[in-house]
Structures are given as structure tokens and as C-alpha cells.
LUMROVEX-103277 format. One line per 10 residues: number of its first residue (from 1); their letters; for each residue x, y, z of C-alpha. Coordinates in pm, 1 decimal. Layout:
REM LUMROVEX-103277
NUM	a	X/Y/Z ~ ...
END
This chain:
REM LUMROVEX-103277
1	xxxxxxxxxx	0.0/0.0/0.0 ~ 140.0/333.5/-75.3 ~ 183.9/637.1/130.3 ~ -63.8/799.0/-95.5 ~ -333.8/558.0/-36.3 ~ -297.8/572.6/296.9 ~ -345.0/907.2/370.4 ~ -658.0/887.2/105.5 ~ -818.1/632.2/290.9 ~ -714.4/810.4/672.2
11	xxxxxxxxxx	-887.8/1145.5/487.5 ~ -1216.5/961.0/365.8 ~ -1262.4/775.6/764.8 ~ -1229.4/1137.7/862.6 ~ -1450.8/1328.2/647.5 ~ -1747.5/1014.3/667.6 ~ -1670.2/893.6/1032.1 ~ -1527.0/1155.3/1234.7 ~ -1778.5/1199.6/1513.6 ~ -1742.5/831.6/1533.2
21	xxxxxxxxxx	-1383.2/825.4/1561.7 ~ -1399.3/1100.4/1801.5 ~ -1651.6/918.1/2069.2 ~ -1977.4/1125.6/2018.0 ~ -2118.0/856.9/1810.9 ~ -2148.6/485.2/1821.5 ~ -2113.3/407.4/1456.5 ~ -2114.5/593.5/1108.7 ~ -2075.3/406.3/751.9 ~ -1838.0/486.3/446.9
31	xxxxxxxxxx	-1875.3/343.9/115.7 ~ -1510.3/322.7/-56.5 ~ -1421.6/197.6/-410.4 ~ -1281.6/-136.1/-406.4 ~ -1058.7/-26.7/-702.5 ~ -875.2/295.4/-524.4 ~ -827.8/83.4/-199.2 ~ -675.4/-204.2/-35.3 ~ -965.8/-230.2/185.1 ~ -846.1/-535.0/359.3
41	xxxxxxxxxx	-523.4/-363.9/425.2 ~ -668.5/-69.8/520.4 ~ -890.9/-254.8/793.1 ~ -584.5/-426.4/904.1 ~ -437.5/-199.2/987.2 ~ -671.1/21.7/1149.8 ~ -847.9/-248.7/1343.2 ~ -550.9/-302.0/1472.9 ~ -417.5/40.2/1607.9 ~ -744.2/185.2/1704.4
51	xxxxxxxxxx	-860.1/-147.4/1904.0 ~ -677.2/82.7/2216.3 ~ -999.3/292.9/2158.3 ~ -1285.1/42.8/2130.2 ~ -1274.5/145.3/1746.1 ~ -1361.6/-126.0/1470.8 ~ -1437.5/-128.9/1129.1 ~ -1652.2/-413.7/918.4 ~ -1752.4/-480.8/610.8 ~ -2077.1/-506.7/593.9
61	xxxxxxxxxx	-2160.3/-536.1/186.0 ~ -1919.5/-581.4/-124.1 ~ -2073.7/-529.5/-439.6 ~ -1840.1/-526.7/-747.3 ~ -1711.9/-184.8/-723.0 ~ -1797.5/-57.1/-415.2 ~ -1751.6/-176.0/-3.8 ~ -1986.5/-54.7/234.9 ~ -1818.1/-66.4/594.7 ~ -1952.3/-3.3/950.8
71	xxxxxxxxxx	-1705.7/222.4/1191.3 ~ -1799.2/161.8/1514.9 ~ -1711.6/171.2/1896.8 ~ -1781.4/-173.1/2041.8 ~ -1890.5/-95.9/2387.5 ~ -2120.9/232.5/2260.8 ~ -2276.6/54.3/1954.2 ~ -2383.0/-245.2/2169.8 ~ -2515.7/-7.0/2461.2 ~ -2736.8/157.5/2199.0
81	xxxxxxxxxx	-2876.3/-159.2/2024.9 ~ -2981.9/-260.5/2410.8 ~ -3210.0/70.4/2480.2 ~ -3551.6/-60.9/2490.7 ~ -3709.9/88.4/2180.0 ~ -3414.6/30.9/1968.6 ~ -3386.8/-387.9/2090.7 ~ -3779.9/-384.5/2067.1 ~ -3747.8/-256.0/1669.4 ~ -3452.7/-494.7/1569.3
91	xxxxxxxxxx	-3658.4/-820.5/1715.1 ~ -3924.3/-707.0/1465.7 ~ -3696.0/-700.7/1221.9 ~ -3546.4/-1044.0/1325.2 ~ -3248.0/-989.1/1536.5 ~ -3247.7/-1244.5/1830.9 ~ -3352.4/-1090.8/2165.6 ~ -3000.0/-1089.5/2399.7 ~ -2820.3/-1149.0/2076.4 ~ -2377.9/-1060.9/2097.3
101	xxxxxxxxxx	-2295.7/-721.6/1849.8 ~ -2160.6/-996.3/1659.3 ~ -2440.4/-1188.4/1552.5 ~ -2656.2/-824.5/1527.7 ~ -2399.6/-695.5/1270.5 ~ -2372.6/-1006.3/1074.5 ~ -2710.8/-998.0/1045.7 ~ -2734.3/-651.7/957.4 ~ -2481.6/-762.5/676.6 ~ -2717.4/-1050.6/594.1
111	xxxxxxxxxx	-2992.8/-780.6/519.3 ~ -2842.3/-527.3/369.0 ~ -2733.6/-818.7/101.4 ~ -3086.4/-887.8/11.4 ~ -3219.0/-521.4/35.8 ~ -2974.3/-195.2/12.6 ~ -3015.8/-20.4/287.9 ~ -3286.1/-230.0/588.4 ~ -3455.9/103.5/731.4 ~ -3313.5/-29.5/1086.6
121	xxxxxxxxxx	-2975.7/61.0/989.6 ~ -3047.6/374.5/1154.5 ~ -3066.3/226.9/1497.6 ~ -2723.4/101.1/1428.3 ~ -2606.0/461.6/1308.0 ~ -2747.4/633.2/1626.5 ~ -3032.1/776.6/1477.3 ~ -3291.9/851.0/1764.5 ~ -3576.2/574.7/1718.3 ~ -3858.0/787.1/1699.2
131	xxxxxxxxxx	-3710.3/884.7/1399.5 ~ -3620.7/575.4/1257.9 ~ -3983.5/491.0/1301.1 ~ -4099.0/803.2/1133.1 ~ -3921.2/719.6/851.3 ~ -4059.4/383.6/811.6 ~ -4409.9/457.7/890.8 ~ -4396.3/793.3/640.3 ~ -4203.6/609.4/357.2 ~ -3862.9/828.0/387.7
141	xxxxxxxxxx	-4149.8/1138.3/333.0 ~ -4329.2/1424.3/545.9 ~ -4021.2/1476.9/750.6 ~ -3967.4/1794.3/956.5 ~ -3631.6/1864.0/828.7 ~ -3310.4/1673.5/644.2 ~ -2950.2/1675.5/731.6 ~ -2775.5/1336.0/828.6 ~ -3086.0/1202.9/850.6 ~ -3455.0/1240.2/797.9
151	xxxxxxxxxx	-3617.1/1377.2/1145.9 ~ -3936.9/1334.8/1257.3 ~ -3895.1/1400.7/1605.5 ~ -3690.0/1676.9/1806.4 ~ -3585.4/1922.3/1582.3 ~ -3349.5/2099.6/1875.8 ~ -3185.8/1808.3/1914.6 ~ -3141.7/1719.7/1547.2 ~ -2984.7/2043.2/1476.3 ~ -2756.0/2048.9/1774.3
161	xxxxxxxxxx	-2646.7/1687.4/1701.8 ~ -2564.6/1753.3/1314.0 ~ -2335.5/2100.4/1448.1 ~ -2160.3/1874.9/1682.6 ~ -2081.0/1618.2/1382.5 ~ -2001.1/1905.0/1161.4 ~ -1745.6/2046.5/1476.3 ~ -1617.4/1665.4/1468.2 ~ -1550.1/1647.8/1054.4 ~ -1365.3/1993.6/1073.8
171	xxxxxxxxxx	-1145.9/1910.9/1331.8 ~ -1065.3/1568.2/1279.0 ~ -1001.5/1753.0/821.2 ~ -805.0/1991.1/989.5 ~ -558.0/1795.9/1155.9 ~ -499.7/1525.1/835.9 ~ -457.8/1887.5/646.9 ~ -221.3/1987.0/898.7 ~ 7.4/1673.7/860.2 ~ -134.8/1478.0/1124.0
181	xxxxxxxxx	-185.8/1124.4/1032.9 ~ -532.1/972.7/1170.7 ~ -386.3/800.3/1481.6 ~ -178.6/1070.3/1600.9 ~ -488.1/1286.1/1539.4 ~ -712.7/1111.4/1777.1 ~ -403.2/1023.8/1998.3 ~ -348.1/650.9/1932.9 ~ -59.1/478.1/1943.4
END
């Protein structure tokens, strides 16, 4: 892998995954081309320095040209799939009650094989439920207001949440811009 791609792939986890990466969020997705990356290198390597953090990445769907991959902090994503709304949506959706995060993101990966994008994926991506559900019950239509996502619930929040993500992205740019490489950046060794 060359120094080049490297820092590519360290400025695309930034940009897509930053508040993520920075601990404000239990799990964001980036889709990278399978062609510009060494995506299994890539992973590698990152699952292995950021592991110090909590911080994982998976694959969760490979289509010819494209890999679709889940950046997540283990202990915070598994915290949020247990809040009772968000465990009572995924077991109508067919996740096991009191299943590991294993088995919820492989099945995740199972559905987003047979469908794109299973509306639930939201949970995973820290959505707030009652939008999630809003979404689903209105088609992806009549929404308040779109940024990261659709909301149908608090709009304060919403707003607040996507300025703290924003803060996140332009810090996180800032330092890559800067020189700093990812790790450094969000001080791992």
C-alpha cells in the first residue's frame, strides 16, 4: 500500500466517520471503491491500532465496485442496540432478543445483502428511534427537516447533534490537512 493511499483512505474515515472516531457517536458508515483501496489492508491496519480505543471497522456489503463498511465503537454501539425501543425494533426485524454485536452486525450484513439499505440501519447509526420509526411509517417522506438524517422528532436536538458532527468532521479535516496522520490525530498509538 502506498503512502498515498494511505493518507486517502485516513482522509475519507475522517470526512465520513469523524464523530465516530472522536466518541460522540457509536457508529457511522463509508462506502469506498474497491478499485482505489486495499480495503483489507486498510482494515488491518486500522483495526488493529485503534482497538486501544474500542474502534472497529466491518464490512458489511461488497458489491463489485464498491464496499460498504460499519465504523464503530464496540462498547457504545452495543449499549445503543440494548435501549428498549431500539432492541424492541430490531426483534421485529429479526435480530435475536439478547443477541452478541456480533451476531446483530452479521445480520445486519445478511440484510443489507438482500435489500440496500434495511430502514433499521439507523438504529445502528445512532439515529434517535422515533425517527427511525418516522421514517418507516412515512415512507422516507413528510419529515420535519433533512440533514444526516430524515427527522421526525426533536428538531433541537437534530440540529444540535448535526453542528456537533459538523465540529467533529472539521477538526478531525483539519488535523490530516495539517500533517497529522489519523492516529496521532485522535491520539493513538
Amino acid at each position: 500500500m502506498s503512502q498515498e493511499e494511505y493518507f486517502s483512505f485516513n482522509r475519507k474515515l475522517a470526512f465520513h466517520t469523524a464523530p465516530t472516531l472522536m466518541g460522540i457517536k457509536c457508529a457511522s458508515l463509508v462506502s469506498l471503491s474497491r478499485a482505489e483501496f486495499d480495503i483489507v489492508g486498510n482494515l488491518r491496519i486500522f483495526n488493529r491500532r485503534a482497538a486501544e480505543k474500542g474502534l472497529k471497522i466491518r464490512i458489511l456489503h461488497l458489491c463489485e465496485t464498491r464496499c460498504v463498511m460499519l465504523v464503530y465503537n464496540e462498547k457504545k454501539l452495543y449499549a445503543r442496540l440494548r435501549e428498549k425501543d431500539t432492541a424492541e425494533m430490531l426483534y421485529a426485524e429479526g435480530y435475536a432478543p439478547d443477541s452478541t454485536l456480533e451476531a446483530m452486525l452479521t445480520r445486519l450484513s445478511e440484510r443489507m445483502g438482500h435489500c440496500t439499505f434495511p430502514h433499521e440501519i439507523g438504529l445502528f447509526l445512532d439515529y434517535p428511534a422515533e425517527d427511525v420509526k418516522g421514517f418507516i411509517a412515512n415512507n422516507g417522506e413528510n419529515y420535519k427537516f433533512c440533514g444526516c438524517w430524515k427527522v421526525y422528532g426533536s428538531e433541537e436536538y437534530a440540529h444540535r447533534t448535526f453542528a456537533n458532527y459538523e465540529k467533529c468532521r472539521k477538526f478531525l479535516c483539519n488535523k490530516l490537512n495539517e500533517g497529522c496522520d489519523i492516529y496521532r490525530a485522535l491520539r493513538i498509538s
